[in-house]
C-alpha positions in Angstrom: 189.3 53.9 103.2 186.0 55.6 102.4 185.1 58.8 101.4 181.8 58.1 103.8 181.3 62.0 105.3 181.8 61.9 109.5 178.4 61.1 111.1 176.4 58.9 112.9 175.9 55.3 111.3 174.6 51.8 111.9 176.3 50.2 114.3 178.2 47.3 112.2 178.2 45.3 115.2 175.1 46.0 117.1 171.5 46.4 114.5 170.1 48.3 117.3 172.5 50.7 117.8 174.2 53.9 115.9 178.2 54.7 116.5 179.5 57.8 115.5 181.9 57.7 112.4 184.3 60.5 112.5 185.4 60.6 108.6 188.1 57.9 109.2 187.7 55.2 111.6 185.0 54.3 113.6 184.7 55.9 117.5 183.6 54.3 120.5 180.7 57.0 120.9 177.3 54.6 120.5 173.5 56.0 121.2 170.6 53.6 120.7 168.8 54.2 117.7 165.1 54.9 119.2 165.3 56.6 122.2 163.6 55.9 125.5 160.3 57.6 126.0 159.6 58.8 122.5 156.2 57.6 121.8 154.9 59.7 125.1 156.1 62.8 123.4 153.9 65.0 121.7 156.6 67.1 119.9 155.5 68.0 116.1 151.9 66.7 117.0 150.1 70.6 116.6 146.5 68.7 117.6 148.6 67.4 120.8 149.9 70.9 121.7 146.3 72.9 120.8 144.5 70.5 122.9 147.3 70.7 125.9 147.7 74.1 125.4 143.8 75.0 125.2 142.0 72.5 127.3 140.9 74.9 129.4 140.0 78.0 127.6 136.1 76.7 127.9 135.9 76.8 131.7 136.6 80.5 132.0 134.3 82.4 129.7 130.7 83.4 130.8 127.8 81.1 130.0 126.8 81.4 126.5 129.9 83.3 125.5 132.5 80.9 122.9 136.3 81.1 123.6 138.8 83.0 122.0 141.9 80.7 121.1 144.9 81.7 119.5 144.8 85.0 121.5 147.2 87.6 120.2 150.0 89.3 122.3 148.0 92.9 123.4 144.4 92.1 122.6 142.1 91.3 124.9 140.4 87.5 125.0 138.0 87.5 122.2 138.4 90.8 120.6 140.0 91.9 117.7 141.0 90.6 114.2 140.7 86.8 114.4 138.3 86.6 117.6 134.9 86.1 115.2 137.1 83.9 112.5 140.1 81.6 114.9 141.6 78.9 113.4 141.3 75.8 114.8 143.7 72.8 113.8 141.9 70.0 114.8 139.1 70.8 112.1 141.4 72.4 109.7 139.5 75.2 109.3 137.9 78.7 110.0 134.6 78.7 111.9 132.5 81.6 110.4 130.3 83.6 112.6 126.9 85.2 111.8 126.2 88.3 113.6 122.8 89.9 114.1 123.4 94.0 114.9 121.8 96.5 117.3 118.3 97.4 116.0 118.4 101.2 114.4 115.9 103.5 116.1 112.6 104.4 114.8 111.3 107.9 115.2 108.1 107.7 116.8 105.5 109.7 118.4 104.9 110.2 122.0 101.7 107.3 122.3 104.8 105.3 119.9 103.2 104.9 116.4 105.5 105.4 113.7 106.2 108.4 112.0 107.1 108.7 108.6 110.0 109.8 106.2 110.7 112.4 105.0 110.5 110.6 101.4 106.7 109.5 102.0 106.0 112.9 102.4 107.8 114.5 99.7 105.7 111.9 97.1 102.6 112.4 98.3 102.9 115.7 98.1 104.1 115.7 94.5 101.3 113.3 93.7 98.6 115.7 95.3 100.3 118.7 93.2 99.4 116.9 89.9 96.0 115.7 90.9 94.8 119.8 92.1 96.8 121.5 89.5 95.8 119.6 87.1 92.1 120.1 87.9 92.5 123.7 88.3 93.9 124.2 85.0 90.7 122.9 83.9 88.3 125.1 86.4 90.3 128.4 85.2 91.0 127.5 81.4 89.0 130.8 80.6 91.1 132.7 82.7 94.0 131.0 81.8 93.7 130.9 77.8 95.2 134.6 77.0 98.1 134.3 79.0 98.9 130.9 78.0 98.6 132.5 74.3 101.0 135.2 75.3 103.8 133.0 76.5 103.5 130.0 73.6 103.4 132.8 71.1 106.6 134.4 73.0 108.5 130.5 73.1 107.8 130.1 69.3 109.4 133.1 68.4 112.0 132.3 70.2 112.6 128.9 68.6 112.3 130.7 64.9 114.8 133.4 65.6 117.3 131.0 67.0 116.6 128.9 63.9 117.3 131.7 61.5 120.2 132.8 64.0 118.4 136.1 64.7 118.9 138.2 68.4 116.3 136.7 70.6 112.8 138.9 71.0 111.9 140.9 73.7 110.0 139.2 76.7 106.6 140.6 76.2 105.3 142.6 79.4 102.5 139.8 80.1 104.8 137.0 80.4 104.6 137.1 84.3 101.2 138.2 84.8 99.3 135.2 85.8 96.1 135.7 86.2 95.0 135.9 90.0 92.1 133.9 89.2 94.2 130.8 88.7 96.2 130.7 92.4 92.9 131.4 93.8 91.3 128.2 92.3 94.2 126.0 93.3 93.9 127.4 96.8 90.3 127.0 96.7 90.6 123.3 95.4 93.6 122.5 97.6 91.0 123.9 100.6 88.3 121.9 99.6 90.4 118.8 98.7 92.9 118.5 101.5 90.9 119.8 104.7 87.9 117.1 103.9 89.8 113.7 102.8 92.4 114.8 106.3 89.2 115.2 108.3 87.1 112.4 106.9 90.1 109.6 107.0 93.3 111.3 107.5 94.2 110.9 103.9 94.4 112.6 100.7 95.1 110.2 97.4 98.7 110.7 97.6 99.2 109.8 101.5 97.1 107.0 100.3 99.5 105.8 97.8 102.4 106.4 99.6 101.3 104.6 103.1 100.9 107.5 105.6 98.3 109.1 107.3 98.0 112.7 109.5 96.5 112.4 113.2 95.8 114.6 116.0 98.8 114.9 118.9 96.2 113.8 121.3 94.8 111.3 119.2 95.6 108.5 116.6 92.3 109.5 115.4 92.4 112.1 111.9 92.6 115.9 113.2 89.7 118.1 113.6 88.2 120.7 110.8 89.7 123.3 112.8 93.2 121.7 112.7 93.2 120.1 109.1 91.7 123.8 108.0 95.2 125.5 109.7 97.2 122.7 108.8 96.1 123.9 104.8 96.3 127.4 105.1 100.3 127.3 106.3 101.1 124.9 104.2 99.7 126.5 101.0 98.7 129.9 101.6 101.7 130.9 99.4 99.6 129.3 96.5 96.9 132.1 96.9 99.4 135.2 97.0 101.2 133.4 93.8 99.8 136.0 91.2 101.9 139.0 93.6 105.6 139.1 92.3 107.1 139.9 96.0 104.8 137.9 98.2 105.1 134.9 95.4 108.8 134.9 96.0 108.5 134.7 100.3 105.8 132.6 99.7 107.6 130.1 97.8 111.1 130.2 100.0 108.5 129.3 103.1 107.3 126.2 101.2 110.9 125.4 100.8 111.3 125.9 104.0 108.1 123.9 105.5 108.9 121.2 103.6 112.8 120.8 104.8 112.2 121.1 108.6 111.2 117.5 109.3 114.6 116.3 108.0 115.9 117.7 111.0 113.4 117.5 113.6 112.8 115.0 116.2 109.1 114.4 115.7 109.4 114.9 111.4 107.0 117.8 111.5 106.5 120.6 109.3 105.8 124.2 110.3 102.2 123.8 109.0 102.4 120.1 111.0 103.4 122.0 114.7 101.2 125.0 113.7 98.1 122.2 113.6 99.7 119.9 116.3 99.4 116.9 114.0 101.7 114.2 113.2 102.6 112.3 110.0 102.5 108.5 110.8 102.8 105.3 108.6 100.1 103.4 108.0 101.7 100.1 107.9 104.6 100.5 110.1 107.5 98.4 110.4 108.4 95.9 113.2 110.4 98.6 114.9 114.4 97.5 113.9 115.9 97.0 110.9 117.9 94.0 111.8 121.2 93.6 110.0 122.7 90.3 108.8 125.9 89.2 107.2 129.4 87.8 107.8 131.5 87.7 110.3 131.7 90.0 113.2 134.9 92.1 113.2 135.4 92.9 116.3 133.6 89.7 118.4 132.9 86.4 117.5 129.7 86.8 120.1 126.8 89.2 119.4 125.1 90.6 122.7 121.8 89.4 120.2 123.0 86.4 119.2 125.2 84.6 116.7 125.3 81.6 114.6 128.9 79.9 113.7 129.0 78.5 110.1 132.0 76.6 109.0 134.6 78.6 106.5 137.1 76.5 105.1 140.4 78.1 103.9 142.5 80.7 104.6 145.8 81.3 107.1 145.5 81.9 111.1 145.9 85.5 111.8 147.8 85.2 114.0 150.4 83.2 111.6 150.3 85.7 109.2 
């Protein structure tokens, strides 16, 4: 007796058979031990089964498109999660695919040269500010002098009584009487400045700095006196009403207001720009597209512009997750 469990065992009379022990005695029941046909199966081979299963994914897709394999129930071929990143078992790996985007449109003008941001804008403005304002401080310094007087007299009282934790003194009644002669000169300066550097080349300092350029709407070439003259006086006629409390207030919400309509409008022009029929273009536009490169697609593992497949190694099929 044995305590051998039941099972199938060497056959103790044949080498190249197995006979079924049933726990006690052995049976008549006999199987050979390697079974006809097993080396033509491709059971528990997965490179077997992908290749039989697969072979002909590659005649069905559209010239220049790869196949999808390992297609999931309810997506379409090549679509979806795992379409750009499928893994394939006879390289052991995922391939990556690099993508190339749809170019994003470029505002441009009719003729097609490039306009420019609203950014470009907004800097050369600031940096033609500084450049007049600061030379009109110096033209009007005479007129300037008492008022400046008044309100740094006015601030350092201010300072002192806060110091000495006293009420704060009164505003004296000059503090907001600039003196007219000062908006005047900037206008003036702005006049002569702006209307002959746009006429002569399109450019004042700060458009130069900042790449951009104004032309006609008929013409890449720089507007007229007439328009660059128009173009000034809507864009900075507030400047010479500045010294008159109401029409300083209007005048300065309509700046606000010029400068904020070329975010939204289709040709990025100003009040004072339509008012002139001029444009704001770059000087050294771009190729037209701002291409956009990274990983893998996730939605295709083909770009309608192209694509590039890397190898990624790593990671679990989606589909096997």
């Amino acid at each position: 007796m044995t305590d051998r469990p039941s099972g199938w065992y060497d056959d103790p009379d044949s080498p190249d058979q197995l006979r079924y022990w049933d726990g006690i005695l052995w049976s008549d029941r006999t199987m050979p031990k390697v079974k006809p046909g097993l080396e033509d199966s491709h059971i528990g081979d997965p490179r077997e089964q992908w290749d039989r299963e697969h072979q002909d994914d590659e005649q069905h897709v559209p010239y220049g498109a790869a196949p999808f394999r390992g297609q999931q129930p309810g997506r379409p071929t090549g679509w979806g999660p795992g379409a750009g990143s499928h893994y394939d078992p006879r390289q052991g790996h995922y391939p990556q695919v690099q993508a190339t985007y749809p170019p994003l449109p470029v505002p441009t003008t009719p003729d097609g040269e490039q306009l420019s941001g609203w950014w470009r804008r907004l800097v050369a403005f600031c940096i033609d500010g500084i450049i007049v304002f600061t030379v009109a401080v110096a033209l009007a310094w005479h007129w300037l002098q008492p008022w400046v007087h008044t309100v740094t007299t006015w601030y350092d009282s201010v300072v002192t009584a806060a110091e000495n934790h006293q009420s704060q003194p009164p505003t004296p009644s000059g503090f907001y009487d600039v003196p007219w002669q000062y908006p005047v000169v900037v206008f003036l300066i702005y006049l002569v400045y702006e209307v002959c550097l746009t006429v002569w080349r399109g450019q004042t300092l700060g458009k130069m700095v900042t790449g951009i350029r104004v032309r006609g709407a008929d013409s890449t070439a720089p507007p007229s006196l007439r328009a660059a003259t128009i173009r000034l006086c809507i864009k900075q006629g507030a400047v010479a009403v500045r010294g008159i409390l109401v029409l300083s207030t209007v005048g300065l919400l309509f700046q606000v207001l010029d400068g904020l309509v070329p975010l939204g409008d289709a040709r990025k022009q100003a009040i004072h720009d339509k008012g002139a029929k001029t444009y704001v273009v770059r000087t050294n536009p771009t190729s037209g597209h701002y291409p956009q490169q990274g990983g893998p697609s996730p939605y295709n593992n083909q770009s309608s512009y192209g694509s590039q497949q890397q190898p990624y190694d790593g990671g679990q099929p989606p589909y096997g997750r």
